[in-house]
N, C-alpha and C positions, 0 to 999 in steps of 0.2 A: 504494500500500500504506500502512495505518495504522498507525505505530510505536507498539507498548507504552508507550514512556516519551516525552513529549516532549523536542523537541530543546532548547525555549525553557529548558527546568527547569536546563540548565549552564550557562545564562547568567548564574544567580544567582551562582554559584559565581565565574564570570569576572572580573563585578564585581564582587566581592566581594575577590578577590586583587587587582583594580585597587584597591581602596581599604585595602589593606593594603601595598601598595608606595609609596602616596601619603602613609600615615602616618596614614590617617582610621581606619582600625584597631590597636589596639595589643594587647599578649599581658597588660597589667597591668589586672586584678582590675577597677579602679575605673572604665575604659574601654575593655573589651572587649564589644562590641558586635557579638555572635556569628550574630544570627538569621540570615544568610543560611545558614551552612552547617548550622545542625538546619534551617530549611525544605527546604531541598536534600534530605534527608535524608528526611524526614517524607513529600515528594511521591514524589520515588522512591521508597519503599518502597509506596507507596498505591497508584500505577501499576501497578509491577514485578508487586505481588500480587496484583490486580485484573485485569492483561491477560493475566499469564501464568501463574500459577497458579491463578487463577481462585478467590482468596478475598480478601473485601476486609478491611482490617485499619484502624483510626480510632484506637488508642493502640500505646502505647510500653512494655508494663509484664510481671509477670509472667507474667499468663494470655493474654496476645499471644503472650510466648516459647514459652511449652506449645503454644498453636497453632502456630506456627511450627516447633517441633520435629516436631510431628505429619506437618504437611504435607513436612519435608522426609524424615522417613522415608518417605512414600506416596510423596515423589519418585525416594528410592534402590531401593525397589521397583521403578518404572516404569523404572529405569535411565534417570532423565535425566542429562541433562551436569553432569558435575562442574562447570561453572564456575556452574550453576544453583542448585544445591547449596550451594556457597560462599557466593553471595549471601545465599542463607535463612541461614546459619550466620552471616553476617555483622548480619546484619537479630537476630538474637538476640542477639549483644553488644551490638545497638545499647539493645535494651532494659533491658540490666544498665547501661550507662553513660547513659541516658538524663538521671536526674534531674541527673547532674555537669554533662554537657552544657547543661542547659535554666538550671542556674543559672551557667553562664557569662554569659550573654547576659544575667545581672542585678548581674554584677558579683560573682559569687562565684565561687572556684575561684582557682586561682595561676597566674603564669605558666607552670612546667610543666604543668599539666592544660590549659589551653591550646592549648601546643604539643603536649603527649600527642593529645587529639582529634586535632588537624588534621593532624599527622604519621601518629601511631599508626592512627588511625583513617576520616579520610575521604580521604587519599591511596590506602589503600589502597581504600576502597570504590570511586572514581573506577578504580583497576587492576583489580577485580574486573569492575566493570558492565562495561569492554572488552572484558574476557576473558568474556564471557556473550556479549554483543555479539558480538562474534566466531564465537563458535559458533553462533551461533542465528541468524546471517546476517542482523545488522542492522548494517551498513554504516558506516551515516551518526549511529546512536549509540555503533560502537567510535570514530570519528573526534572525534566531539563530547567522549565522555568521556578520550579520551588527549589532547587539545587542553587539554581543560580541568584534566586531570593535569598536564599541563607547565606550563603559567600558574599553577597556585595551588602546585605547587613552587615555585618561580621567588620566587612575593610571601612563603610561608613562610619560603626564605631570607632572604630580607633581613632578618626577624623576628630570626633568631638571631644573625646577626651582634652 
């Protein structure tokens, strides 16, 4: 069977927390060096909405969200699964936070917006995709993305300390 999301695409994430427990990642401004977790982001949604919703989506922006709103009312119609639902719901915040995100990764933002994403935000996206996973009886991507939720908890902590 062909998985919607690839497996390989949380391994970004994996190493990504490895190199933020190593200290090659920091949460300050002038050395935060964020691309893994917007690519993370960026592919799974391209997948997500590509294989299983069946529209493909190439930005991040307003009229992304309008679409995305759209399809998820068509989805609450269809009565699909609320954790599918969420997703899309989450896929649209993504697009309100988009640009803060994209200027992390150039050295703008604070350390709180920082830790806001990675906490606020792609921890839970990583608890979401499980919880889709889960219901939609893909296995080996609830296992990959609660894997990969526990490791980049794990390197987040040691951030705040």
């Amino acid at each position: 069977m062909t998985l919607p999301v690839s497996l390989r695409l949380f391994d970004l994430l994996v190493d990504y927390a490895k190199d933020i427990e190593a200290g090659k990642i920091k949460s300050t401004p002038t050395l935060a060096s964020t691309a893994p977790a917007p690519t993370f982001c960026e592919n799974f949604y391209a997948q997500f909405f590509q294989n299983v919703i069946g529209h493909e989506i190439k930005t991040f922006n307003s009229k992304t969200k309008r679409d995305a709103v759209r399809l998820r009312l068509q989805m609450k119609e269809k009565k699909a699964p609320a954790a599918t639902i969420q997703l899309i719901t989450w896929f649209e915040k993504l697009c309100d936070i988009y640009p803060n995100v994209i200027a992390l990764g150039y050295g703008g933002g604070t350390t709180a917006s920082f830790l806001d994403f990675h906490k606020d935000y792609l921890l839970v996206l990583l608890d979401r995709i499980a919880a889709w996973a889960k219901v939609a009886n893909y296995p080996e991507i609830e296992q990959k993305a609660t894997s990969t939720l526990s490791v980049l908890r794990k390197a987040l902590e040691s951030i705040s300390k």
